[in-house]
Structure formats: structure tokens, C-alpha cells
C-alpha positions in Angstrom: 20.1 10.5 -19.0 18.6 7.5 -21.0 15.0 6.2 -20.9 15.3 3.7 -18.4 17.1 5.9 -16.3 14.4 8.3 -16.3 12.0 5.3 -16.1 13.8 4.2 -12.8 14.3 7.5 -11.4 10.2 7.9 -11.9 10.0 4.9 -10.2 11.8 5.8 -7.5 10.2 8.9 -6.6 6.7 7.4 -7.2 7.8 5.0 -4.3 9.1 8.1 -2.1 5.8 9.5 -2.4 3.9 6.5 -1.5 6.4 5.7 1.6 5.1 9.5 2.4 1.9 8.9 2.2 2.2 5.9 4.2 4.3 7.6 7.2 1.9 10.6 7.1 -1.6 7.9 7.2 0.4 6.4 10.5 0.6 9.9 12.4 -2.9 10.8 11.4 -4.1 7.4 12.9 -1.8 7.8 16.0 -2.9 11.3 16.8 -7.1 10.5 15.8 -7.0 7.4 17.9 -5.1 9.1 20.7 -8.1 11.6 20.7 -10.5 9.0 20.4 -9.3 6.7 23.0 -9.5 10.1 25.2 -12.6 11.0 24.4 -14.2 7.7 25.2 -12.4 7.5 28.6 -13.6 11.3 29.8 -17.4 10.7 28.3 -18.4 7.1 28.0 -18.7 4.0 30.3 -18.7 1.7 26.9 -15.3 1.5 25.4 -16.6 2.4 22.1 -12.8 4.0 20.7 -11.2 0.1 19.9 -13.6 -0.2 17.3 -12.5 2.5 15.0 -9.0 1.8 15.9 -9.5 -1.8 15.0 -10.9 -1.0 11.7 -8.3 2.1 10.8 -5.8 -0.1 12.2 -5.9 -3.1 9.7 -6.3 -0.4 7.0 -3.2 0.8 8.0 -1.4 -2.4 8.1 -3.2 -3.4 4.5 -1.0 -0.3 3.5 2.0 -1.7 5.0 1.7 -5.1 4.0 1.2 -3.7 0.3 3.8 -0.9 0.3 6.7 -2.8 1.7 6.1 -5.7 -0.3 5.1 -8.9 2.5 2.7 -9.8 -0.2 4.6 -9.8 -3.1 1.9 -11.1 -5.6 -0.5 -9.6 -8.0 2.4 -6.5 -7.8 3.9 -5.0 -10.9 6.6 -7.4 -11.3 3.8 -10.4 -11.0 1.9 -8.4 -13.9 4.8 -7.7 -16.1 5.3 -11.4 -16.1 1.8 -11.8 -17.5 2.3 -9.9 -19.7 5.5 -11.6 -21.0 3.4 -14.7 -21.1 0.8 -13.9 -22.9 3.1 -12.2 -25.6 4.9 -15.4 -25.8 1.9 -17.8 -26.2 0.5 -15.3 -28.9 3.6 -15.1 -30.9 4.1 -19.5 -30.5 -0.1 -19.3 -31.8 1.3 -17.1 -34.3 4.0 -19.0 -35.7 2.6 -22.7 -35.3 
């Protein structure tokens, strides 16, 4: 197996465990709000439960957004990029 093969295999488990973690947040906040929602209907006449699913919810979306890639800047590719660029400009200073 070659370096970049490892490389990409690392990469692709990294992004198995981070889909993971993403599923796993989602059933936590299904479940919590489930329990909250109930909670506020069996104790309270305010419906206090939609503000901590409102909140947890665009958390979990945030994760989503980021994780599947909607928002595809200021990502890894976007950096490595950068990083190409400044390498260029630095070897054109260097060789003016």
C-alpha cells in the first residue's frame, strides 16, 4: 500500500467517524427533545421545550451543513489551495 493510499484510506475512515458522530448527535437530539417536549406537556402551561429544540436544532443542522459539504468554503480543499498560493507567490518573490 503506498502513502497516499494510506493517506486516502485515513481519510476515509476519519469521515466514517465523523458521519458517526453525526447520526449518533441526531438520535440523541431526537430522543432528549422527545422527552422534553413530554415533559413540558405533563408539567407546564408555557411551552418552554421549543426553545431548547430550536437552539440544539440549528446545532445540529450547523453539523449537517458542515459535514456533508452545503458550505463548501473555508474546508480543506479551500485551505490546501491557500496554501498552494502562498507557496507560489513566495517562490515568484523568490526568484524575481
Amino acid at each position: 500500500m503506498t502513502i497516499s493510499d494510506e493517506k486516502e484510506l485515513k481519510d476515509a475512515r476519519k469521515k466514517v467517524r465523523q458521519l458517526r458522530h453525526f447520526y449518533r448527535h441526531i438520535a440523541t437530539y431526537l430522543v432528549i427533545v422527545a422527552f422534553l417536549h413530554i415533559l413540558n406537556l405533563l408539567t407546564s402551561s408555557y411551552y418552554w421545550a421549543i426553545w431548547p429544540t430550536l437552539g440544539w436544532g440549528i446545532a445540529v443542522a450547523l453539523q449537517g451543513v458542515h459535514h456533508f459539504g452545503f458550505l463548501t468554503f473555508f474546508d480543506e480543499e479551500w485551505e490546501e489551495k491557500k496554501v498552494q498560493e502562498i507557496l507560489e507567490k513566495q517562490k515568484a518573490g523568490v526568484n524575481r
